[in-house]
N, C-alpha and C positions, 0 to 999 in steps of 0.2 A: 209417762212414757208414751210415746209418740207412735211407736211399731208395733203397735198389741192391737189395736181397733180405732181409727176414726171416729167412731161412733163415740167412745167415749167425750173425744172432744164436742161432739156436736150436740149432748146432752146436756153441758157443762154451757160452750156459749149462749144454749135455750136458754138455762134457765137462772144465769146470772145478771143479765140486767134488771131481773126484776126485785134483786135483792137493794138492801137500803146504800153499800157502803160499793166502791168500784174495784173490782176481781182484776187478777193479771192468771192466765193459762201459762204455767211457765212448761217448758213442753223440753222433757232432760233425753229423749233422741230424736231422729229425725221423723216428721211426721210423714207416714206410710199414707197410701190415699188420700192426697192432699183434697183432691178435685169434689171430696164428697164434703169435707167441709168449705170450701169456697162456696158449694152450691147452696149449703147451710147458711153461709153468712150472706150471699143474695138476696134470700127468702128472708129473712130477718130484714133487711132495707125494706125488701119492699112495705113490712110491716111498720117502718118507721123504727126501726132499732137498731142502732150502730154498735159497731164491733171493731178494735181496730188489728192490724196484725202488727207484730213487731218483731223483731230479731230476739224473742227468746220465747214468741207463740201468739199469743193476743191478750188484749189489755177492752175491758168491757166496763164501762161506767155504766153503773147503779141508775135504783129512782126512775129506770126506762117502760116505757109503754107499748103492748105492740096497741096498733092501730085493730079498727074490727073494720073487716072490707070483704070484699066476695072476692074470690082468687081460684084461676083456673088451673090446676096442675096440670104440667107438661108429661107428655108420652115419657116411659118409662123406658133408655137404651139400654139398660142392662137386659129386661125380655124384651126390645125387639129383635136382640144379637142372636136371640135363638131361629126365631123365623128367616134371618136376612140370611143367616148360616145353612137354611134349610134351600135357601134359593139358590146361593153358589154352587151349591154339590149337587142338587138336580130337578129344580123348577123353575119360576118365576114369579116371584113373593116380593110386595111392595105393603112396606107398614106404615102408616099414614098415623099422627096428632104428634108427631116429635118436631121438637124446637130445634132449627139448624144451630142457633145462637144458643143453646144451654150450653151449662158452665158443669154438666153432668160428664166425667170422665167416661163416660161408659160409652161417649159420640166416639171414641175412638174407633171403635167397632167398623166404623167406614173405612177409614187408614186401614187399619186388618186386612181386611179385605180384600182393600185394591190392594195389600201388599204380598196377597197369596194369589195373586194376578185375578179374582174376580172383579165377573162384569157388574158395578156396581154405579149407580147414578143416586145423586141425593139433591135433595129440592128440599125448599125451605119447610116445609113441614112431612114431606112426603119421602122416603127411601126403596127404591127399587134394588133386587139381588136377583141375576140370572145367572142360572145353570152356566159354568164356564171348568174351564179347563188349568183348575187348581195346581198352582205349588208350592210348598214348604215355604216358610220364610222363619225370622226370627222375632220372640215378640219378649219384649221386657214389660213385665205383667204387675210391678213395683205399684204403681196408680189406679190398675185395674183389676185385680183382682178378680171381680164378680164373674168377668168376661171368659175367664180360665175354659172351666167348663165347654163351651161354646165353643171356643177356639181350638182346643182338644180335638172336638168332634171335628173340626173342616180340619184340620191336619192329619187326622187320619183319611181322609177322601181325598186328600192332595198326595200329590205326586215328589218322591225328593224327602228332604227331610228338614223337619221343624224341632227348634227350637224352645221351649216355653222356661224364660226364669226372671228372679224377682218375687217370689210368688209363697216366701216362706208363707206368709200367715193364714194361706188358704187353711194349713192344718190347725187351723184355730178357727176354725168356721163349725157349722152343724155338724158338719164330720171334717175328717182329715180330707180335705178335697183332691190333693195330689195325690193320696194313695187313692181315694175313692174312683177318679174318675182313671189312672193307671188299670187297677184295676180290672174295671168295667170293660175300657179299652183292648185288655189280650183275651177279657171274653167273647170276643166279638172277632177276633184273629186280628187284631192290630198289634205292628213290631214297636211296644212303647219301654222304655226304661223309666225309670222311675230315680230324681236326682235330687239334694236336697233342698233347693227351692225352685221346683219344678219338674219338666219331663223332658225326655227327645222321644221324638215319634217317627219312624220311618215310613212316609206314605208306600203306597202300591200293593199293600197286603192284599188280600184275597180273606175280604170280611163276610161276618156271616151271622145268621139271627142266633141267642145268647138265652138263659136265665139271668137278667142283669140285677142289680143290687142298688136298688134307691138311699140306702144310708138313711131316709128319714129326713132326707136333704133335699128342697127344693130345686134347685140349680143343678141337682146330681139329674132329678129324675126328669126334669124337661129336658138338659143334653143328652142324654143318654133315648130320650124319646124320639128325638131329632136326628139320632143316628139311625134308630128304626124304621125310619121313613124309608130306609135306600139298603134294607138287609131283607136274603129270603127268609120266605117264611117266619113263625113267628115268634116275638119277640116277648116275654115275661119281664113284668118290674116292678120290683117290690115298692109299699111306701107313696103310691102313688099320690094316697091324700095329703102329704108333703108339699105340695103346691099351695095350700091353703095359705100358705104362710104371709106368698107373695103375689099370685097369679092366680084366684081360684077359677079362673077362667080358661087357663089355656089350655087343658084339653078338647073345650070346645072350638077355640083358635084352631089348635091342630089339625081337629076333623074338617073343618071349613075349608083348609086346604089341601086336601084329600089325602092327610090320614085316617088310618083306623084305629080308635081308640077304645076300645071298653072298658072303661075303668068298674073297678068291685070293688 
């Protein structure tokens, strides 16, 4: 099954060429988050390991070798979208080691963006977000997933009303993500509904600082931190050491950009 996790696939293509006889991924729906395995089967090239795709999934010939070589991993879009998010709604944050040319779905984060009218400029390794004067847009969230989160947060600081769908299998994530980050959002006084794969959010609420609820979710409690940047007073949230998962850094990122973080 193709709509349950990507991930799945990208376990399978690691670790079939190394077996003796040639594997076919026959993939019986449509595959959900394609971009994450593309980016799978890139990094496999580079290692000297072909993979082929075909019209019913991929076909991996056996007896395969990776190569052993030093290899630089590219900046990670899926947490830069939280800081770029942080710049639209009210600073001036530029995240610097991402590859313009990655094959990582989560570059979409720029599109986003400038499609909720931020001021956003991107260079080939470097991406700049300034403070601008957000609005609602529609975002089919089918290949991005991880992005949800993120995108939540700037539509609630945008103006108008946004759309987020696509997005069934967030609730197959560490937590139900659409309920998670709904949720979050009306404690915080955001106008959000909650739909079955995805949300509408009515910008222009009159938000405000919360007891928020980390779910134990990494991706919950950096959005959700990202909103506390720009709430009075202060903000509680559970689960914080949930970042470890993915980011165990970003709360010092955060502070570097003049939040205030104390994490316990």
């Amino acid at each position: 099954s193709g709509d349950v996790s990507s991930q799945y696939v990208t376990g399978l293509l690691l670790a079939l060429p190394l077996l003796e006889g040639d594997s076919a991924v026959i993939l019986e729906t449509p595959l959900q988050s394609k971009p994450y395995v593309d980016m799978t089967v890139k990094v496999m090239q580079d290692y000297s390991v072909d993979v082929t795709e075909t019209d019913f999934g991929y076909l991996v010939h056996g007896n395969q070798t990776f190569d052993k070589i030093n290899y630089r991993v590219e900046g990670d879009w899926s947490q830069a979208a939280f800081f770029l998010v942080a710049g639209a709604i009210g600073g001036d944050v530029t995240v610097s080691g991402l590859d313009a040319d990655s094959t990582q779905g989560d570059k979409k984060i720029i599109e986003i963006l400038q499609s909720f009218s931020a001021n956003v400029t991107a260079g080939k390794q470097d991406v700049r977000c300034v403070k601008s004067s957000l609005k609602g847009a529609v975002v089919d969230a089918k290949d991005i997933p991880d992005l949800v989160p993120a995108i939540a947060v700037l539509a609630a600081f945008s103006d108008g009303e946004t759309v987020i769908n696509g997005a069934e299998r967030l609730r197959y994530k560490e937590s139900d993500r659409i309920k998670s980050v709904v949720e979050n959002l009306r404690r915080i006084g955001a106008d959000v509904a909650e739909t079955t794969d995805g949300m509408i959010i009515q910008g222009g609420a009159k938000l405000h600082s919360a007891k928020l609820e980390g779910y134990n979710d990494h991706r919950i409690v950096m959005a959700v931190s990202v909103a506390a940047l720009f709430l009075d007073g202060q903000t509680v949230i559970s689960d914080a050491e949930s970042i470890n998962k993915s980011y165990p850094e970003f709360f010092d990122d955060y502070n570097s950009i003049g939040g205030n973080a104390d994490v316990f």
